[in-house]
N, C-alpha and C positions, 0 to 999 in steps of 0.2 A: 670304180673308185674304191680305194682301200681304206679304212678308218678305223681305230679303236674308240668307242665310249669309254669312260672313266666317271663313276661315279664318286664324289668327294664325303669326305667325313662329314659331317651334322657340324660343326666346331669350324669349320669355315662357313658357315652363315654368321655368324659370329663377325661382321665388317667391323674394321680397323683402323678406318681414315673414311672420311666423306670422297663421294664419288662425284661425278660432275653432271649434274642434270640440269636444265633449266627451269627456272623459275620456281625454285623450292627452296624451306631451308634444311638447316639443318639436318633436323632430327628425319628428313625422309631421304638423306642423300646415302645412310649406307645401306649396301644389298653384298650378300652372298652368291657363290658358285652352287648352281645346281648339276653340271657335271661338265668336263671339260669333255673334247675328241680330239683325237691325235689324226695327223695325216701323213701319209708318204712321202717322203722325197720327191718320187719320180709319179705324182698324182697328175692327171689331165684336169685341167682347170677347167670348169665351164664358162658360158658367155658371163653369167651372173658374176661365178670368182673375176672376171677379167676386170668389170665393170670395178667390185669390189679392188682391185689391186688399183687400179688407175685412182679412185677417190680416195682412199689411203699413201698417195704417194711411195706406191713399191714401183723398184725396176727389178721385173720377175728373172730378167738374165743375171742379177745378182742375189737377190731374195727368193723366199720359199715359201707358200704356205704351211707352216707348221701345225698349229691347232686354232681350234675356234672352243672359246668360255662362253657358258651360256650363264648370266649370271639371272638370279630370281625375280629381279624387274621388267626381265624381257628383252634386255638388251643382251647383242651377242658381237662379243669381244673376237677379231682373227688377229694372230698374233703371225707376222712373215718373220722371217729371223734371214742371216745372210747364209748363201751356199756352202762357204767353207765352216759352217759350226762343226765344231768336234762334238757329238754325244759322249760321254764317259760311262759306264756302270756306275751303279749306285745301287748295293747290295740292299740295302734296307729301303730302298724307296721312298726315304721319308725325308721329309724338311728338315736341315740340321737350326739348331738356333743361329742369329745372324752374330758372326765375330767382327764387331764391329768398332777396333781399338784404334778409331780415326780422330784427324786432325782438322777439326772443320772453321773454315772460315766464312763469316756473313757479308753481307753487303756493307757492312759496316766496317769489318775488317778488323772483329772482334775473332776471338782464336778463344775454342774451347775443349774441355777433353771429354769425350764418353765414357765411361764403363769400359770396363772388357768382361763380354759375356763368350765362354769358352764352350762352344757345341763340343757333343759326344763323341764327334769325327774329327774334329778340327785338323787332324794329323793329316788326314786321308786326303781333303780338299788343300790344304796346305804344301802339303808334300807329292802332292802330283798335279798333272795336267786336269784336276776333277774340277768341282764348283768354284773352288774359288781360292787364286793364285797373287790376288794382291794382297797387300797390307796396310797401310799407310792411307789417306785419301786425305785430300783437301778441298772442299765443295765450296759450292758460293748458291747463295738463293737467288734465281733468278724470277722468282716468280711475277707474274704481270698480267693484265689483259689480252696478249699475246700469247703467252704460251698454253703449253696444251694441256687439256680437259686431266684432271687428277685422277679418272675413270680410265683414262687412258696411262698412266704414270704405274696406278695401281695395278693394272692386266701386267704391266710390264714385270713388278714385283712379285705379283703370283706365277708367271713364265718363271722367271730364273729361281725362286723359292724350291720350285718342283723340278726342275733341271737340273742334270749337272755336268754340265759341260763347258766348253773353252773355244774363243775364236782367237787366231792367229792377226795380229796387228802389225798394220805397215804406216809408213810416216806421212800418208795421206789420210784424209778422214775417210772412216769405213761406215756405212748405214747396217749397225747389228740387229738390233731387234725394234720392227712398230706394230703397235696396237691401232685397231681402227675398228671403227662400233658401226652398227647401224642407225645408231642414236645420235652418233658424233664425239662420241670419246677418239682421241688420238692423241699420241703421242710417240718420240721417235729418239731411239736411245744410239749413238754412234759414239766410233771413239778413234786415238791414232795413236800412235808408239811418235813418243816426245822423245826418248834419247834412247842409248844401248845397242844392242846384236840385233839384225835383222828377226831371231824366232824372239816375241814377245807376245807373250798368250792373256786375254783375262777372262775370268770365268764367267760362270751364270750369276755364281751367286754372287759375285762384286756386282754385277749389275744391280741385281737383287737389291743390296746395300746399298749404290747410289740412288734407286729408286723409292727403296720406306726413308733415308734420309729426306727425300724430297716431297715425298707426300705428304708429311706430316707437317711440312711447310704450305699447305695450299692454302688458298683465298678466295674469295667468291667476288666476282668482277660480272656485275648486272645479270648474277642468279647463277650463273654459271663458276663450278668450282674450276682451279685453273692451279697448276704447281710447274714448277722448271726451276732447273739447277747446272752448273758447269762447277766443271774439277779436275784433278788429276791425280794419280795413285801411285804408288809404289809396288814394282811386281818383281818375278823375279830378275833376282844380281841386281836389285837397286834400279833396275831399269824404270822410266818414267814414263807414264801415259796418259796422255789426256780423252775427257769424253766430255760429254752433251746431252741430256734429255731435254728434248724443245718439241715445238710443234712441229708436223708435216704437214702441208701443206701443197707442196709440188711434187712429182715426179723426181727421185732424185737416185 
């Protein structure tokens, strides 16, 4: 097995959104990254990963183990992502801030506007196939007792934060990236090309962005934190695409 360690800055223990643990409040639900590992593509899974793939709802003939977050409570985050992800370089290695000059709508069907906050790169992720290829978003809160652990929502957010790369969308729903714990965080981000040219890409970090949208939405449902949202974006040539962060729950 091949693997890199990655040790993370001090400034990501610094949590950002409550996590989802049971039977606690508040104030004990955020935890920090004590170091994430990276794994190969072409990794031999053991009986354990197999176990782990089946209770997280990956199908390994289309998903991957990507990495596993150990975060400081003990719990440890594997993040599968789907086969065809593009990696991109990413000269500086670092998290751009999130450009996030979206159109978001609630359960209510109120319509409101964000900031536009302009990262360092913007051009770089903008103007190529890099982190992030859409513009535009329309979200809906779905959150509930059903949907999944905001522990899981959040791995998802620190994945494409630190990524930057692009999967290629077709008009069926695709299963992109799920988080699954040994504690029980899970959650499961997918998406589909809603209109345009067959090559319709979206990044990490639109992930990224529909995912701190959604976290910051979370709810505690009998001790347990819980976030979900549905939407759709705008990528390139105007092209339309919808996604989904929900729970996983089966095989899919």
């Amino acid at each position: 097995m091949h693997f890199q360690t990655i040790l993370l800055p001090g400034f990501f223990a610094a949590a950002t959104m409550a996590l989802a643990l049971p039977d606690a409040d508040m104030s004990d639900l955020s935890h920090g990254l004590q170091e994430t590992t990276l794994f190969k593509r072409d990794d031999v899974l053991g009986p354990r990963d197999l176990e782990l793939a089946d209770a997280h709802g990956v199908n390994l003939t289309e998903m991957y183990r990507h990495s596993l977050m150990k975060r400081d409570d003990g719990d440890h985050v594997t993040i599968w992502v789907a086969r065809d992800y593009i990696a991109h370089d990413d000269d500086e290695n670092d998290s751009t801030e999130a450009v996030d000059d979206d159109e978001d709508v609630d359960e209510e069907g109120l319509t409101k506007r964000q900031s536009v906050r302009v990262g360092k790169d913007v051009f770089f992720h903008r103007g190529s196939l890099g982190g992030k290829t859409c513009m535009k978003h329309k979200r809906q809160n779905h959150t509930g007792p059903n949907g999944p652990t905001s522990g899981g929502v959040q791995a998802i957010y620190r994945w494409g934060d630190r990524e930057a790369g692009s999967f290629m969308l077709h008009s069926r729903w695709q299963n992109l990236v799920i988080a699954g714990s040994n504690k029980g965080a899970n959650a499961l981000y997918r998406a589909r090309r809603a209109s345009g040219f067959p090559e319709l890409h979206i990044g990490s970090r639109d992930i990224r962005n529909d995912a701190d949208w959604t976290q910051k939405r979370a709810r505690s449902f009998n001790g347990v934190w819980r976030a979900s949202s549905k939407g759709g974006e705008t990528c390139q040539l105007l092209m339309r695409a919808n996604y989904e962060l929900i729970r996983t729950k089966y095989n899919v």
